[in-house]
C-alpha positions as CSV (number, residue, x, y, z in Angstrom):
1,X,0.0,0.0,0.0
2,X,3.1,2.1,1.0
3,X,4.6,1.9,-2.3
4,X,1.8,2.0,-4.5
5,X,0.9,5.8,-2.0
6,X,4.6,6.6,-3.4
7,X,3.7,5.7,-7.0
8,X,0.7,7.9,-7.1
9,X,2.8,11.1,-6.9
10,X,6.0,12.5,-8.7
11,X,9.4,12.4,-6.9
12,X,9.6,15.6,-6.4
13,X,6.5,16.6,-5.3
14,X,5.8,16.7,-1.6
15,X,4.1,14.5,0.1
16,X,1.7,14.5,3.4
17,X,1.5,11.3,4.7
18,X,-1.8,10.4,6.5
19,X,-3.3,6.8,7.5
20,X,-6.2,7.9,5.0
21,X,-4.2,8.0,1.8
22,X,-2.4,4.9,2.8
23,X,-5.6,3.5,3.4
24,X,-6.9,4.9,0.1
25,X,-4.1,3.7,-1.6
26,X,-4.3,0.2,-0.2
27,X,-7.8,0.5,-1.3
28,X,-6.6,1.3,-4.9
29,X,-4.0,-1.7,-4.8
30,X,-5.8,-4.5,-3.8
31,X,-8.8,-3.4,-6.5
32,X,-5.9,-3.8,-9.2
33,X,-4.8,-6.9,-8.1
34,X,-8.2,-8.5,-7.9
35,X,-8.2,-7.2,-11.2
36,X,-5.5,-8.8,-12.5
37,X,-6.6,-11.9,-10.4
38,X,-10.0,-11.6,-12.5
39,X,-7.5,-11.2,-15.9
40,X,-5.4,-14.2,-14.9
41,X,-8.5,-16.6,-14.2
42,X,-10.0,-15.4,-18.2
43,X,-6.5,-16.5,-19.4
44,X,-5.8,-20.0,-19.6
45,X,-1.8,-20.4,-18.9
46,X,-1.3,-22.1,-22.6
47,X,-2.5,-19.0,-24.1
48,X,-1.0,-16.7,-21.8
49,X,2.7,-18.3,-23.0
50,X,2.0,-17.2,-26.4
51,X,0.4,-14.0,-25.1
52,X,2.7,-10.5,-26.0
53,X,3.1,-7.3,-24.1
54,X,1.2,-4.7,-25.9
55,X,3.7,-2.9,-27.7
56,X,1.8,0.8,-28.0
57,X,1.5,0.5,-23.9
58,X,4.7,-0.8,-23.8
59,X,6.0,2.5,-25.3
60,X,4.1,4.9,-23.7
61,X,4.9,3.6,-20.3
62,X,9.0,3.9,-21.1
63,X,8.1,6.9,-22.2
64,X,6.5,8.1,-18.9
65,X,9.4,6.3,-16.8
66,X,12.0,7.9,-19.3
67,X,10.2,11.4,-18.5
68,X,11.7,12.4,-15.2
69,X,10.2,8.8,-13.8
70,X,7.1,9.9,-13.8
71,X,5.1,6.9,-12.2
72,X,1.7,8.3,-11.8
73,X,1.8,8.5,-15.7
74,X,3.0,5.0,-15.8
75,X,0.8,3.7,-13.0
76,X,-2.3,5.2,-14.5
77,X,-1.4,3.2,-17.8
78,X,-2.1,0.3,-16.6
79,X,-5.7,1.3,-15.4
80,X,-5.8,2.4,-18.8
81,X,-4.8,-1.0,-20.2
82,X,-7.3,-2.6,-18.0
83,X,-10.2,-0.9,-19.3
84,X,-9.0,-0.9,-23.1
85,X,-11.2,-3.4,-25.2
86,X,-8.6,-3.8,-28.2
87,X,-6.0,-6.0,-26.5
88,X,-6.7,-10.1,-25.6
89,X,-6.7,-10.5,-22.2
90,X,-3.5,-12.4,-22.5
91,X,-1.6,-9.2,-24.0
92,X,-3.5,-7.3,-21.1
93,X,-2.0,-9.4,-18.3
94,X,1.5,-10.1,-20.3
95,X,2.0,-5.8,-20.4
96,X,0.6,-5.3,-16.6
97,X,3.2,-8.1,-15.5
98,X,5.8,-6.3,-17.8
99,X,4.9,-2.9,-16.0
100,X,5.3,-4.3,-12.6
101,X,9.0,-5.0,-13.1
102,X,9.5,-1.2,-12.9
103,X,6.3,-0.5,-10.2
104,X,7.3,-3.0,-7.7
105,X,3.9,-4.0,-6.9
106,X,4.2,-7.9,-7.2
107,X,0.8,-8.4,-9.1
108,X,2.2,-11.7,-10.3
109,X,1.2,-13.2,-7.1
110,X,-2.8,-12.1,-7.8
111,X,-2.3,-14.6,-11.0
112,X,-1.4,-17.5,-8.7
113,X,-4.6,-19.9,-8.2
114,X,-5.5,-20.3,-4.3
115,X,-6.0,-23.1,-2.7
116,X,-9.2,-23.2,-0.9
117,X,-9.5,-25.5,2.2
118,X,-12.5,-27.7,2.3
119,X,-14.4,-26.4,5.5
120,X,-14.1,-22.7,3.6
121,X,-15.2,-24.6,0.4
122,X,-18.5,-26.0,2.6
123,X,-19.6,-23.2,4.4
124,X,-19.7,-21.3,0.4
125,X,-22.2,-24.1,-0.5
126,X,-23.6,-23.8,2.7
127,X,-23.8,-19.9,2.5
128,X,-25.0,-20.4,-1.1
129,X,-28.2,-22.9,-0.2
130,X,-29.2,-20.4,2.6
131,X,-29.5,-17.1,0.3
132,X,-31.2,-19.4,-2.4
133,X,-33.6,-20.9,0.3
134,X,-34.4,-16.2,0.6
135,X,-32.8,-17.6,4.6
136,X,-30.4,-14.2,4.3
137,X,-29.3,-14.3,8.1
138,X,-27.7,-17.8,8.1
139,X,-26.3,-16.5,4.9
140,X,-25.0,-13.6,6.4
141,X,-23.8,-16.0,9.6
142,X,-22.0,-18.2,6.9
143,X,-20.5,-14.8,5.4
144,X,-19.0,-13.8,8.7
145,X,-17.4,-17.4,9.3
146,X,-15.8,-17.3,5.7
147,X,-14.6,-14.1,6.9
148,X,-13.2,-15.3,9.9
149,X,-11.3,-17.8,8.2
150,X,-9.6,-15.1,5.6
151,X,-11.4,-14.6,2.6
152,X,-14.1,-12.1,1.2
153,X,-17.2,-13.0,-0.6
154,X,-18.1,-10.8,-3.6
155,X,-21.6,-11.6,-5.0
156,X,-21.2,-11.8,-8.9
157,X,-24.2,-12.4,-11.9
158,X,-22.0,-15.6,-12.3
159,X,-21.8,-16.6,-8.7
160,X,-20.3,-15.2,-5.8
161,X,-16.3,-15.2,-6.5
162,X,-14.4,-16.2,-3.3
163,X,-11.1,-14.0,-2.5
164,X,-8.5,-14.6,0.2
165,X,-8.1,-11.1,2.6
């Protein structure tokens, strides 16, 4: 969260710290990584091998870095790659993991699948039955022990998608 605070500003502007911008700024950084996470899970790993980095990104981001390293340029780049429609999502996640070389932010880890134990596994079906049964406060009990046990629950159209914290 620290560094991706840092990133957000030029060098050599100043800075004020407060706990609110880092915990805007951790905000900001774990919504990219679940959206690279939701990147890496559309790209099967066969396809991601003969995926390439986007080469029009790739040169506006060396330009940006090569321009008095200006990160926020190159940091905003990739929220501009992620909502660009003309790339494959293989490019996508082949130039975001080529940008994080330079930003530091280690988004290769959101492309790693999870293991999900078994009892967190159960008390999703469980959680799943009860909101589908309209029984919303055992569903919302089941939420909390997911919770407890370190992941987040984000209702989808598709389903609810399962996140460790």
């Amino acid at each position: 969260a620290y560094r991706y605070w840092l990133l957000s500003a030029h060098y050599r502007t100043l800075m004020n710290f407060s706990w609110e911008a880092l915990e805007g700024a951790a905000s900001a950084c774990n919504k990219l990584k679940n959206q690279v996470s939701d990147l890496a899970e559309s790209v099967q790993h066969s396809v991601l091998d003969k995926s390439e980095s986007n080469q029009e990104y790739l040169n506006k981001f060396t330009d940006a870095i090569n321009n008095d390293l200006n990160l926020p340029v190159a940091l905003s780049l990739v929220w501009q790659l992620l909502d660009d429609q003309s790339p494959t999502s293989a490019d996508k996640l082949a130039t975001i993991l080529e940008f994080d070389k330079v930003l530091g932010l280690d988004l290769e880890s959101a492309t790693a699948s999870i293991e999900i134990p078994i009892k967190v596994t159960q008390l999703l079906a469980d959680r799943e039955s009860a909101r589908q049964a309209g029984d919303f406060s055992r569903a919302d009990a089941l939420r909390q022990q997911i919770e407890a046990q370190g992941y987040t629950i984000e209702d989808t159209s598709s389903g609810p998608k399962l996140r460790k914290s």
